[in-house]
C-alpha positions as CSV (number, residue, x, y, z in Angstrom):
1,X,66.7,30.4,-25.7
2,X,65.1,30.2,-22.0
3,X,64.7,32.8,-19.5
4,X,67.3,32.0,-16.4
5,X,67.3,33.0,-12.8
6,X,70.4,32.5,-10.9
7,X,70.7,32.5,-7.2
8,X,74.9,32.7,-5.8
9,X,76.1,34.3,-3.1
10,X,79.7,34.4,-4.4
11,X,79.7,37.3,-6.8
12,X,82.6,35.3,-8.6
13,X,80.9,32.4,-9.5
14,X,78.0,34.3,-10.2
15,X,79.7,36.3,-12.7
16,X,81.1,33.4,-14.4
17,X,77.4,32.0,-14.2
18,X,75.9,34.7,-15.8
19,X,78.6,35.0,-18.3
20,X,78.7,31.2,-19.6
21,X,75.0,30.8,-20.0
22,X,74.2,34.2,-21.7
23,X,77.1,33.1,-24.1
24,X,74.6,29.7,-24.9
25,X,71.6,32.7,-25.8
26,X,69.8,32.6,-22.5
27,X,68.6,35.8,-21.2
28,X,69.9,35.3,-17.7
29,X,69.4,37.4,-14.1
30,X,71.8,36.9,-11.7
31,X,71.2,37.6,-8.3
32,X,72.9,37.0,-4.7
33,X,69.6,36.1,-2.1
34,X,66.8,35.3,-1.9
35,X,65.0,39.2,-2.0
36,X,66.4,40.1,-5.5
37,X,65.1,36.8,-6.8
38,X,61.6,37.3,-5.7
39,X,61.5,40.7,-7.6
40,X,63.8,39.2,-10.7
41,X,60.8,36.2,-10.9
42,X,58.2,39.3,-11.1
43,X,59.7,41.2,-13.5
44,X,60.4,38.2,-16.0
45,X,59.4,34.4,-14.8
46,X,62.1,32.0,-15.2
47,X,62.0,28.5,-17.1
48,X,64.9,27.2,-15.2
49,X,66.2,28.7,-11.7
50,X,70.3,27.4,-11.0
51,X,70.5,28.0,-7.3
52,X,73.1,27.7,-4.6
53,X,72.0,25.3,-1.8
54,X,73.0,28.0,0.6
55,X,74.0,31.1,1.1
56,X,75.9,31.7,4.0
57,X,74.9,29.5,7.1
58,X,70.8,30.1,5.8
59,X,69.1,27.4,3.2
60,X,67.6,30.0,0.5
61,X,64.4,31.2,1.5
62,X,63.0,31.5,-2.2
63,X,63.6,27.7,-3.2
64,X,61.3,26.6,0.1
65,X,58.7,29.5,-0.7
66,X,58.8,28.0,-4.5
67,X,56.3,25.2,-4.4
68,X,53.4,27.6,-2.5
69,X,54.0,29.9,-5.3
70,X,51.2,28.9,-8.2
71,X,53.2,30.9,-11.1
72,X,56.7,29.0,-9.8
73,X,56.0,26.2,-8.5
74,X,56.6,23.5,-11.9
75,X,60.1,25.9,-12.3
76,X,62.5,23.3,-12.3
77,X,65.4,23.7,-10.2
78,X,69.6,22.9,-10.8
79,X,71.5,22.8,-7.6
80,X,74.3,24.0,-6.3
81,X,75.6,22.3,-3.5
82,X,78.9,22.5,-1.6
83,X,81.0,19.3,-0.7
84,X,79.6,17.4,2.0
85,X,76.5,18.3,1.4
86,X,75.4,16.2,-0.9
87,X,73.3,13.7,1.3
88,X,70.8,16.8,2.2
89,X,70.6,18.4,-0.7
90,X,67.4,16.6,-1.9
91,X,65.4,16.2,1.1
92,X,65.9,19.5,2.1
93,X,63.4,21.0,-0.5
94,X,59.7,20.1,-1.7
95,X,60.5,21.9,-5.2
96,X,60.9,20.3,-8.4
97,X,64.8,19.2,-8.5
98,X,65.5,18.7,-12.0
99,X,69.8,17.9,-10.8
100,X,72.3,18.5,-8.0
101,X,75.5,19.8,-9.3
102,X,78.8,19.5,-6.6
103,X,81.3,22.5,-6.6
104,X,83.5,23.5,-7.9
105,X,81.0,24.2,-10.8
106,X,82.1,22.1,-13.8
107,X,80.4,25.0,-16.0
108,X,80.6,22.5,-19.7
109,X,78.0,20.0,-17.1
110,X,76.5,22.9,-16.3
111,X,75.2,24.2,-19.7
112,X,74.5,20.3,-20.6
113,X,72.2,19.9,-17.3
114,X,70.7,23.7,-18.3
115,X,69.9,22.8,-22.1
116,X,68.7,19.3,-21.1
117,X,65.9,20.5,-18.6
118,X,65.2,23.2,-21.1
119,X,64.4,20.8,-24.0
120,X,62.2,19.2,-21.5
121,X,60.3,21.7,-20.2
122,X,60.2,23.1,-24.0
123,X,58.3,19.5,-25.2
124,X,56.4,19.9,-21.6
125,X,54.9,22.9,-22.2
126,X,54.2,21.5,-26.1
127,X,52.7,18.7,-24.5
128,X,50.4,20.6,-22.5
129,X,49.5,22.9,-25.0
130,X,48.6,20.7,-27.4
131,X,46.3,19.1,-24.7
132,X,45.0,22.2,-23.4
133,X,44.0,22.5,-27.4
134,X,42.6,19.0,-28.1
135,X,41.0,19.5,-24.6
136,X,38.9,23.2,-25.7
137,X,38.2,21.1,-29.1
138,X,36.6,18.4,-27.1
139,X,34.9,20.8,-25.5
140,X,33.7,23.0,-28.1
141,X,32.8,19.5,-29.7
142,X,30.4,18.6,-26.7
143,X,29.0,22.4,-26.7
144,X,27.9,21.8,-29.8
145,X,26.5,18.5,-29.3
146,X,25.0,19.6,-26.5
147,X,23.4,23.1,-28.3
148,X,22.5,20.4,-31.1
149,X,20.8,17.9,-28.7
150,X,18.8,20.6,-26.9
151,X,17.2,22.2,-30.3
152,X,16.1,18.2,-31.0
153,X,14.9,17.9,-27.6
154,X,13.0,21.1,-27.7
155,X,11.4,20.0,-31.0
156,X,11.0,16.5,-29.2
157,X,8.8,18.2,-26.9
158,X,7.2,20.6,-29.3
159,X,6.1,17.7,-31.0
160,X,4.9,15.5,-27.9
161,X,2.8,18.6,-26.9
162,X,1.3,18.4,-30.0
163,X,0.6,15.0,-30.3
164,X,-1.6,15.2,-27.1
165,X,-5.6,14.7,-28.1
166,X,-7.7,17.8,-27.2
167,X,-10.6,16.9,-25.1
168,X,-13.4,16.5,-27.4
169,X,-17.0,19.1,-26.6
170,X,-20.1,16.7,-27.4
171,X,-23.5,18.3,-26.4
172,X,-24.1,17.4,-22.6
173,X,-20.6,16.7,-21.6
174,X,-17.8,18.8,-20.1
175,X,-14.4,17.1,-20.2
176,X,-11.5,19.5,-18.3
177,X,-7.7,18.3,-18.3
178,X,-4.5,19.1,-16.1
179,X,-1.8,17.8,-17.4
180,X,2.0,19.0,-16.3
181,X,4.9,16.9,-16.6
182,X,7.8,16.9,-14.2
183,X,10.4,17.6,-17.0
184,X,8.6,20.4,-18.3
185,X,7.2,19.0,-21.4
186,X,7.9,15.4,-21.7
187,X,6.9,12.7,-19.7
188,X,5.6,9.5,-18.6
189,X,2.0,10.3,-18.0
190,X,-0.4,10.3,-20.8
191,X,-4.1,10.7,-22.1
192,X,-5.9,10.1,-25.4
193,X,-9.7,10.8,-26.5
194,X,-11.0,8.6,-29.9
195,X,-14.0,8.1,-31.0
196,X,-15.3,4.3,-31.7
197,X,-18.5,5.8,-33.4
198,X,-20.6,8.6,-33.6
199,X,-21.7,7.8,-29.7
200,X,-19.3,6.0,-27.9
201,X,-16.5,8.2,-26.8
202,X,-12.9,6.2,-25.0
203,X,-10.7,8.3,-22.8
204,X,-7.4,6.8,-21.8
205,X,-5.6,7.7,-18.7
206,X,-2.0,6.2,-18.4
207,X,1.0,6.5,-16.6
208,X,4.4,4.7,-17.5
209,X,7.1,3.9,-15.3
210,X,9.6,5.9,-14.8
211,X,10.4,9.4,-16.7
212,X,12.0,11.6,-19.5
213,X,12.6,10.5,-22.8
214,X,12.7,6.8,-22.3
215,X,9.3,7.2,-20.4
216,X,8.0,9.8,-23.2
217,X,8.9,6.8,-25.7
218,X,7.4,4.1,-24.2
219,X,3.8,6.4,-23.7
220,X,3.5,6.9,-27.5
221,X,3.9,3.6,-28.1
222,X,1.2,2.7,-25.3
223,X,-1.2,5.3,-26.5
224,X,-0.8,4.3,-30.5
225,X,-1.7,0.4,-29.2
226,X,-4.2,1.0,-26.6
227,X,-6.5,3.2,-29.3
228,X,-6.0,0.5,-31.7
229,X,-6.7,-2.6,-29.8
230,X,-10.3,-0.6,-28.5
231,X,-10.9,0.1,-32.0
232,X,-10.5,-3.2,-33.7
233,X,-12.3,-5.0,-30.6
234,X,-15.0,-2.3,-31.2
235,X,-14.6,-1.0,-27.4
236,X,-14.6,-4.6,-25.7
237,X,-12.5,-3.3,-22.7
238,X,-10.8,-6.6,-21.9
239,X,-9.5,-7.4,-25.4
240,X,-8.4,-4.0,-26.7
241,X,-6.2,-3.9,-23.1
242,X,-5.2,-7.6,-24.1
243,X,-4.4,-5.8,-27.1
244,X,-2.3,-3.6,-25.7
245,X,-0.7,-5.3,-23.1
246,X,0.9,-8.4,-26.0
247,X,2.2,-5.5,-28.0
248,X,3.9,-3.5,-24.8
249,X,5.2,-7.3,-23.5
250,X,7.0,-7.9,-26.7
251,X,8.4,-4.1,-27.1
252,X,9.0,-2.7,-24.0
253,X,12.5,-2.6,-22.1
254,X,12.1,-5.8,-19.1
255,X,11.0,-4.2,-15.8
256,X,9.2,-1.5,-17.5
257,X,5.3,-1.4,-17.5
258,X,2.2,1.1,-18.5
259,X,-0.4,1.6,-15.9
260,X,-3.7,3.3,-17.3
261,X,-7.6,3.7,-17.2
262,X,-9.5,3.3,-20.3
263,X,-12.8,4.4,-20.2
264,X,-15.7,4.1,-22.8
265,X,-19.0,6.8,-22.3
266,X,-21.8,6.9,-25.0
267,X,-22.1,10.5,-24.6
268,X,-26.2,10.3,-25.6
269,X,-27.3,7.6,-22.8
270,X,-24.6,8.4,-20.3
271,X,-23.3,4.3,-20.6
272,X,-19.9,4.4,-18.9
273,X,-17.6,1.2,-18.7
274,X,-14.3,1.5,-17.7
275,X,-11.0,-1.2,-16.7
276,X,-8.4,0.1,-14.3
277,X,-4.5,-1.3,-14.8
278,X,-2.3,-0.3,-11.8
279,X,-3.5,3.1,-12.2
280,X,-5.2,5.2,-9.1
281,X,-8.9,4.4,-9.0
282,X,-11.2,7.3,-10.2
283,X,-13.9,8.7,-8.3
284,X,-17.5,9.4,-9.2
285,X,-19.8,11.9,-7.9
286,X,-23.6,12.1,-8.4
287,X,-25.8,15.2,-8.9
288,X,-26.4,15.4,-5.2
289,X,-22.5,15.5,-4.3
290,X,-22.3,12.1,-3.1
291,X,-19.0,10.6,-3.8
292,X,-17.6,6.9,-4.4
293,X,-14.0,5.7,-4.8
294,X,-14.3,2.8,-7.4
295,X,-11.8,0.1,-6.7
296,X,-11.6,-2.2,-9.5
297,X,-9.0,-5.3,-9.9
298,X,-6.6,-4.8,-12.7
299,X,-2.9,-5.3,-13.9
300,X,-0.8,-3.3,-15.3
301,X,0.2,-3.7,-19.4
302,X,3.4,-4.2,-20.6
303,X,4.4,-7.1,-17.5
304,X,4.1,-10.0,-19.1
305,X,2.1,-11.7,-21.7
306,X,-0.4,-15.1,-21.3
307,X,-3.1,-16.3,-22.4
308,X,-4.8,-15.4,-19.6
309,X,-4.0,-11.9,-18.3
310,X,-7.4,-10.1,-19.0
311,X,-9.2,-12.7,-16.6
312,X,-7.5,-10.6,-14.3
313,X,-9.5,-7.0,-15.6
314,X,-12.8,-6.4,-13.8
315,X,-14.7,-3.7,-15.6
316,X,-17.2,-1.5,-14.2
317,X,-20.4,-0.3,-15.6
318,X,-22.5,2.3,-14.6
319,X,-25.3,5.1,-15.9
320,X,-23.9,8.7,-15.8
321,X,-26.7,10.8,-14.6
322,X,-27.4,14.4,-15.8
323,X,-25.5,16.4,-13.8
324,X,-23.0,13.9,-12.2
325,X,-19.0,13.8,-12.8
326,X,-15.9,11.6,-13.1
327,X,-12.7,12.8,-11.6
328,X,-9.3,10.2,-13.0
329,X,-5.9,10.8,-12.1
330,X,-2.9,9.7,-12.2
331,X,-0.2,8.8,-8.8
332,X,1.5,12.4,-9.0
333,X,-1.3,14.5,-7.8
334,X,-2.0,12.5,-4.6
335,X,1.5,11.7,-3.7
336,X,2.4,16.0,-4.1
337,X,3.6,16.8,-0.6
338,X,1.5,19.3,1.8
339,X,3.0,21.9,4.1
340,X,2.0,19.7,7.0
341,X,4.4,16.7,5.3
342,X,1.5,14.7,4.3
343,X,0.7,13.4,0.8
344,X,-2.9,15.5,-1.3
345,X,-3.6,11.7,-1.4
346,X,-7.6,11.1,-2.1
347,X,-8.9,13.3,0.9
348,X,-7.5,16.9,-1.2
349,X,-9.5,15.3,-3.5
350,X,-12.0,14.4,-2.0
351,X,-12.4,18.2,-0.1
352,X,-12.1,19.9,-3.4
353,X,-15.1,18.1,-4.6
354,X,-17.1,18.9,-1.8
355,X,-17.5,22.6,-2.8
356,X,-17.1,22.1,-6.5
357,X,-19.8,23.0,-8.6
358,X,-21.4,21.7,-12.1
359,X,-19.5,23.9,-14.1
360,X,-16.0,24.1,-12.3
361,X,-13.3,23.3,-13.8
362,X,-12.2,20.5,-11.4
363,X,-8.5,19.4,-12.5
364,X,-7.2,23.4,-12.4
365,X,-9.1,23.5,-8.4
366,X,-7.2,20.1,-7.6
367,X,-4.1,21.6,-9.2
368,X,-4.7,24.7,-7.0
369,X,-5.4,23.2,-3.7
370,X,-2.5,20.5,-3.9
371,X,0.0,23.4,-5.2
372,X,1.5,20.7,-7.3
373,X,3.2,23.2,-9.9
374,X,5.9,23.6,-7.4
375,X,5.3,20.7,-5.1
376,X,5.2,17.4,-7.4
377,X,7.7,15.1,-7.7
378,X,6.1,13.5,-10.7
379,X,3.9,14.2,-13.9
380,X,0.6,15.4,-13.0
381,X,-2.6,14.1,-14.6
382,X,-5.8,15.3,-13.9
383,X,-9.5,14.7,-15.7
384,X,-12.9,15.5,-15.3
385,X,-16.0,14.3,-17.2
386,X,-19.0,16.0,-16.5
387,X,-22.0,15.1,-17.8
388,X,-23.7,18.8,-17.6
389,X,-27.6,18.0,-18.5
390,X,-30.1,15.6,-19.5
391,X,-29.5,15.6,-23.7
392,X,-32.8,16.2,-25.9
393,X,-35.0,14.2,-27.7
394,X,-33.8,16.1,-30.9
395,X,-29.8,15.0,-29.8
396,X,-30.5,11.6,-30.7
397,X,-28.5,12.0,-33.8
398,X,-24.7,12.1,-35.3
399,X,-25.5,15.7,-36.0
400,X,-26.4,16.5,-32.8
401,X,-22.5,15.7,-31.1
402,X,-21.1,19.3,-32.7
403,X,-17.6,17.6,-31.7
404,X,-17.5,14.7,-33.7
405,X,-16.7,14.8,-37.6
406,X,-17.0,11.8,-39.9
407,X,-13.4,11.7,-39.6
408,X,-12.6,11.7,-35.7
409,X,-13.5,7.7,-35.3
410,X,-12.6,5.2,-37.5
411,X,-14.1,1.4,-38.0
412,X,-11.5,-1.6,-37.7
413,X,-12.0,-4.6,-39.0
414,X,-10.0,-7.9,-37.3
């Protein structure tokens, strides 16, 4: 029934040991110190040891070497103990004392106390193998979810690459985008290009708080509103972004907000209007390399919603020149560390558009100087409108913006 080890120093008693429990079916070694049980446990581990307390004048050195033994150490123990000795039998070992049996040996007790702590340790080692098993299920069941959770996120990402506008090409303007998120693919930064008309091009710059899929969430949501509120308020800045900002309010978790630059350039004239909401100010550089930080007040969407919140948007016009440029960005590149431990911040900008030229591609030279592929902390945005050369008489026409198809704007009505 159970693998024994016996440890007496009378070769008697052993004998009648050995005898008495091999009659019950147990396979049974009997030995008489400490040294013969060590090997005995190697050559066959034992579910139950019966032990004297001593043998001789010596406590048995295997029983106090039992619980540093990881293979032995749950064995449970019976005890022998002479007369007397009773009151020191249990503190004078750490191993597992299943009883203490007083000689003479009562052998009938015996083989009761020897089949009771071998049904235990029987529905024990059930016990724990039954756990052991529900516990690999469980965690074949969470490998799986886990495989199955990273294919969807993969396709989540797949698909949020995808859903990313690419940067339109009308005649006489360059547009050039960085865009790396922090968790690879998705995240909290965001841009969109749309047409309003045949002319009038808006390019939105946002950032939500926060990052990975919650973040990734809430930007598809901002993106969808913002291009519809400029389109059914036919580009008026202040109420598309009112627009957008009621939706986000109503729909967005509390505490969580969408800061963004929406732009609108009428790529024949070079009009540029723009409203920045909590969202790094752009900068603009003429055709002779002078640069301007434009600072404009703003609020971020998604805060709250009154009547009143696009009083607080200033928007900024201006007249792109032939050969001039508009740099927007969002908080990750000028917060990306530098080996000196200062922030990129607006002066790497700032230096990498001093030696820039017309036809650079701008965001991958920023990218480059702030080493933000292994420096950022947070999703990097970076674009660049350039507005390459004057546009000719002849351009004065839909057909002349090779970019723009009947179908890449579309007319709202409210």
């Amino acid at each position: 029934m159970a693998n024994l080890l016996v440890i007496e120093g009378d070769e008697t008693l052993r004998g009648q040991l050995k005898e008495r429990l091999s009659s019950e079916g147990h396979a049974v070694d009997a030995v008489e110190n400490s040294e013969q049980a060590r090997k005995a446990a190697n050559v066959r581990t034992p579910e139950v040891l019966i032990s004297d307390q001593k043998l001789g004048e010596s406590e048995v050195d295997f029983l106090a070497q039992l619980s540093k033994d990881r293979k032995l150490a749950r064995v449970p123990v019976i005890l022998l103990v002479n007369p007397g000795e009773m009151g020191t039998a249990l503190s004078a070992y750490q191993c597992d004392i299943f009883a203490v049996i007083k000689k003479p040996i009562d052998l009938d007790y015996l083989v009761l106390q020897t089949e009771t702590v071998v049904r235990q340790t029987t529905r024990q080692k059930q016990s724990r193998r039954r756990e052991r098993s529900e516990l690999r299920s469980q965690i074949m069941r969470l490998e799986r979810e886990m495989r199955s959770t990273t294919l969807d996120l993969t396709d989540a990402a797949q698909n949020f690459i995808t859903m990313l506008a690419t940067p339109p090409s009308p005649k006489g303007v360059r547009i050039d985008v960085h865009y790396n998120p922090s968790g690879g693919f998705i995240g909290g930064d965001f841009y969109d290009f749309f047409w309003l008309d045949s002319r009038r091009l808006c390019t939105v710059v946002g950032d939500v708080s926060g990052h990975g899929i919650q973040a990734a969430v809430i930007q598809s949501m901002a993106r969808k509103v913002i291009s519809i509120g400029m389109r059914i308020n036919n580009g008026d800045l202040r109420a598309g972004l009112k627009f957008a900002n009621d939706e986000l309010a109503d729909d967005i978790p509390n505490g969580k907000f969408v800061a963004a630059l929406v732009c609108v350039l009428d790529v024949e004239d070079g009009s540029w209007r723009h409203a920045r909401c909590g969202i790094p100010h752009p900068v603009f550089v003429s055709p002779d390399g002078s640069r301007e930080d434009v600072l404009t007040a703003g609020v971020a969407l998604g805060l709250r919603r009154t009547s009143d919140w696009a009083n607080a948007i200033e928007v900024y016009e201006a007249k792109l020149a032939p050969e001039s440029r508009v740099v927007m960005f969002t908080d990750g590149i000028i917060e990306c560390i530098q080996d000196d431990g200062e922030e990129f911040d607006y002066r790497g900008i700032h230096k990498v558009l001093e030696r820039a030229k017309l036809d650079d591609n701008v965001p991958e030279l920023i990218r480059q100087a702030a080493h933000s592929g292994h420096r950022a902390v947070d999703d990097v945005l970076i674009i660049s409108i350039n507005r390459e050369a004057a546009l000719p008489e002849t351009a004065q026409s839909l057909g002349a913006l090779n970019a723009v198809e009947e179908d890449d704007f579309t007319t709202f009505e409210t």
